[in-house]
SELUMVO-684755 format. One line per 3 residues: number of its first residue (from 1); for each residue x, y, z of N, C-alpha, C, O, CB. Coordinates in pm, whole numbers. Glycine has a CB too. Example, Ala and Ser with C-alpha at 12.3 -4.5 7.8 and 13.67 -1.06 7.14 Angstrom:
// residues 2
1) 1319:-569:780:1230:-450:780:1320:-330:780:1424:-332:846:1131:-447:905 ~ 1285:-225:708:1367:-106:714:1290:3:787:1341:114:804:1408:-60:572
This chain:
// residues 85
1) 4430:853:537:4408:743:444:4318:636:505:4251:569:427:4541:682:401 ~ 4307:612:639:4265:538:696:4116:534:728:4047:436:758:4333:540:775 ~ 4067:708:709:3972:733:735:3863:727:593:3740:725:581:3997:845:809
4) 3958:727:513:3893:712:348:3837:563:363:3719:533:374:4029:725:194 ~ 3942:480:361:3916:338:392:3827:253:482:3779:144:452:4008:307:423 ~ 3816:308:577:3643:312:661:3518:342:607:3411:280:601:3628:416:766
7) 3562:471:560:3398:563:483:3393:450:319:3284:430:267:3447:831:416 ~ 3464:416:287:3448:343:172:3414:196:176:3411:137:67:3557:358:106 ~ 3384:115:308:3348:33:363:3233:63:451:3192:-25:527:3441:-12:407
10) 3190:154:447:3073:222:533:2954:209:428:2850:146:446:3106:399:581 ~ 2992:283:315:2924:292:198:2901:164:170:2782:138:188:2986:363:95 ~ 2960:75:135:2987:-45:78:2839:-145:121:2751:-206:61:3146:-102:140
13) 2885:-111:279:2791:-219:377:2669:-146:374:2578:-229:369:2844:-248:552 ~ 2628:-42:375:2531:32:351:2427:-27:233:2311:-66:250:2591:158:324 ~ 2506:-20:105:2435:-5:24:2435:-161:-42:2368:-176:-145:2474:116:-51
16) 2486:-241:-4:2464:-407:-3:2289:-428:132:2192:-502:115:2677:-504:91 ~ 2310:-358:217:2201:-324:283:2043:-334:266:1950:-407:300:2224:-226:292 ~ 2078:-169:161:1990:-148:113:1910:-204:16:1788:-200:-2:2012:-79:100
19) 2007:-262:-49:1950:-371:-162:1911:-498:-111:1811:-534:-173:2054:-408:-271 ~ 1937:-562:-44:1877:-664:33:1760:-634:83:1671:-715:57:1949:-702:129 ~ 1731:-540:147:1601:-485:190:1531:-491:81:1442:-576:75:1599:-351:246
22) 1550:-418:-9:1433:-402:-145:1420:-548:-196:1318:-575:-260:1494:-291:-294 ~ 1479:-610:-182:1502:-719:-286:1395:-835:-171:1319:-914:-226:1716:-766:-324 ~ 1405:-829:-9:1291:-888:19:1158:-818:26:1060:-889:47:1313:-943:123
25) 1140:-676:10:1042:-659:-17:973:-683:-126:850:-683:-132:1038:-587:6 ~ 1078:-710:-250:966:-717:-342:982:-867:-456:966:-886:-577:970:-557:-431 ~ 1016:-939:-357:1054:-1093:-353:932:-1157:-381:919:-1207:-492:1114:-1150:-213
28) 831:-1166:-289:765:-1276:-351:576:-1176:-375:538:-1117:-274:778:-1452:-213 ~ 517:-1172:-454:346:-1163:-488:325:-1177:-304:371:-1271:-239:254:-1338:-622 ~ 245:-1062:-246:114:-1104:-158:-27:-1104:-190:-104:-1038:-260:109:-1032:-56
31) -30:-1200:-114:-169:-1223:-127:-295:-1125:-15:-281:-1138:106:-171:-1388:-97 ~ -390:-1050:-58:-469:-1040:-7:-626:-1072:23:-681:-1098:-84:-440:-985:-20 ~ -714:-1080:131:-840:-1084:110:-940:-996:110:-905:-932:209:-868:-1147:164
34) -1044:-942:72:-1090:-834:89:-1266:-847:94:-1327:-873:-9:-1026:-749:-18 ~ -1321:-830:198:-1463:-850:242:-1591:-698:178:-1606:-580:209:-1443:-857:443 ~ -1633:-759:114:-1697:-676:130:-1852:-657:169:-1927:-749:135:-1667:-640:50
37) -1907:-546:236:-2069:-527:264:-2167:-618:141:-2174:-570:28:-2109:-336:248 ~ -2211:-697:159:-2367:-701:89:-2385:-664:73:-2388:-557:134:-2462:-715:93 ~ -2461:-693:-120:-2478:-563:-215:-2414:-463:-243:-2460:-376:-317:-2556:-506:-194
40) -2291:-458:-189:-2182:-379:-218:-2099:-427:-360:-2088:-543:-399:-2091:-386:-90 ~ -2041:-295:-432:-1949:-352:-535:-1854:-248:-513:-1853:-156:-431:-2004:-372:-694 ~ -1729:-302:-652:-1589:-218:-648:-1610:-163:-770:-1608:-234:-870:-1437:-298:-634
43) -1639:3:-778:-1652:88:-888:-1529:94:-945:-1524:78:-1067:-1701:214:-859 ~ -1435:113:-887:-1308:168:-884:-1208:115:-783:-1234:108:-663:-1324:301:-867 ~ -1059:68:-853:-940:44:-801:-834:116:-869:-827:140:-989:-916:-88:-800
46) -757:147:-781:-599:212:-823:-458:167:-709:-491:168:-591:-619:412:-816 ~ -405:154:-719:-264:121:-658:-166:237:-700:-156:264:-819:-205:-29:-716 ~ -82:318:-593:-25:413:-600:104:350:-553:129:258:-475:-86:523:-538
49) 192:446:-641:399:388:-631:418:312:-503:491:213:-502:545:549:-610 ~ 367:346:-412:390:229:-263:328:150:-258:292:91:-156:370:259:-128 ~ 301:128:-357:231:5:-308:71:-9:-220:34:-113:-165:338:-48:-217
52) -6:112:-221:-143:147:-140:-180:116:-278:-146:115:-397:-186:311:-52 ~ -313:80:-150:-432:48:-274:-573:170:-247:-604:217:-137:-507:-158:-248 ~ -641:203:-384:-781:263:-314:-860:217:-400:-839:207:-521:-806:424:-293
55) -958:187:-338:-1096:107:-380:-1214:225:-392:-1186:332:-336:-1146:-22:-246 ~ -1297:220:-436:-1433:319:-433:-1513:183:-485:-1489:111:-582:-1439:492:-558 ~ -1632:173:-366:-1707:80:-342:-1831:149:-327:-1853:243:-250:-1664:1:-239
58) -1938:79:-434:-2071:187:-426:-2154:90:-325:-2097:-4:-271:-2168:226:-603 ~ -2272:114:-304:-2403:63:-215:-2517:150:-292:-2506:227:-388:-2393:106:-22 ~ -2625:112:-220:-2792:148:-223:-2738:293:-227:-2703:308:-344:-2918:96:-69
61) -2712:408:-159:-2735:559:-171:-2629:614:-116:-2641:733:-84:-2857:615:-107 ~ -2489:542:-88:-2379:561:-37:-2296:489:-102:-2312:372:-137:-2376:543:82 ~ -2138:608:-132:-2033:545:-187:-1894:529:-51:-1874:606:43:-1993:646:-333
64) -1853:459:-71:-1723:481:17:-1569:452:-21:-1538:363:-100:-1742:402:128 ~ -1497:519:29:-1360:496:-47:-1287:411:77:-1325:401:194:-1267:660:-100 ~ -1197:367:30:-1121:247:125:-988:241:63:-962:231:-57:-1196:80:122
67) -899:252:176:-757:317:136:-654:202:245:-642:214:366:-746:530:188 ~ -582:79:146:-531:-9:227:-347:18:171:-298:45:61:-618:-178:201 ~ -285:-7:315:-145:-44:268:-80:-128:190:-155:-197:121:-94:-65:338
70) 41:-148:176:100:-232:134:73:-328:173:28:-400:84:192:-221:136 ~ 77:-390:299:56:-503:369:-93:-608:348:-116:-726:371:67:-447:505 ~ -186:-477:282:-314:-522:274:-403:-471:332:-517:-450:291:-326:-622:300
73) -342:-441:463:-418:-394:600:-533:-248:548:-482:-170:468:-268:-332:738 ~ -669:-218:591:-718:-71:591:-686:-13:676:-679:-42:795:-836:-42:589 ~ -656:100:605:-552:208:690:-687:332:690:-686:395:796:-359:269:578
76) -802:379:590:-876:482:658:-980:411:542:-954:346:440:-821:670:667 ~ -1131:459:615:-1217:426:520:-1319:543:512:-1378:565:618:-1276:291:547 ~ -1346:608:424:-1419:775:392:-1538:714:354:-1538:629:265:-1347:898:252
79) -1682:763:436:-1834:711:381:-1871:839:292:-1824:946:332:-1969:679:522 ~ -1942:842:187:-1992:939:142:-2145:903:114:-2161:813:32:-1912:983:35 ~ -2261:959:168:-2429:975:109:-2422:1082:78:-2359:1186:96:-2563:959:198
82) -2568:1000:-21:-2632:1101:-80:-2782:1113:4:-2859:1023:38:-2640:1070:-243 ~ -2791:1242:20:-2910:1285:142:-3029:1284:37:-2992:1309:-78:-2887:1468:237 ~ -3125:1268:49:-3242:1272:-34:-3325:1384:52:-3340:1360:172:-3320:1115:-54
85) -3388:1523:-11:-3458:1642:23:-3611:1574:107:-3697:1651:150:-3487:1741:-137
């Protein structure tokens, strides 16, 4: 009986836990800044269930994609040209 009574206070504290956690993560709007190249623009934005963001940013003869966390931070940035013959 005793051991029910632990695991049911285990759970308890657990999942008061867990909700606290979520609840400061998704507590207050962040703010981000985001620089971009000269003559550069943002073709394209999307935000995926976590909270990532991806940008597709064109230029003169090159596109590039830019893939930031939650936090804001860039986490990978993919160049793509176009080669002219």
């Amino acid at each position: 009986m005793a051991i029910l009574i632990v695991a049911a206070l285990v759970v308890i504290v657990v999942t008061i836990y867990s909700r606290l956690t979520a609840m400061e993560q998704n507590a207050e709007p962040r703010q981000s800044e985001i620089s971009l190249p000269a003559g550069a623009r943002v073709s394209s934005a999307s935000i995926g269930e976590k909270g990532q963001m991806l940008l597709l940013i064109e230029q003169d003869n090159r596109q590039q994609i830019w893939q930031f966390d939650r936090s804001g931070r860039l986490q990978r940035q993919i160049e793509i040209r176009t080669s002219t013959p």
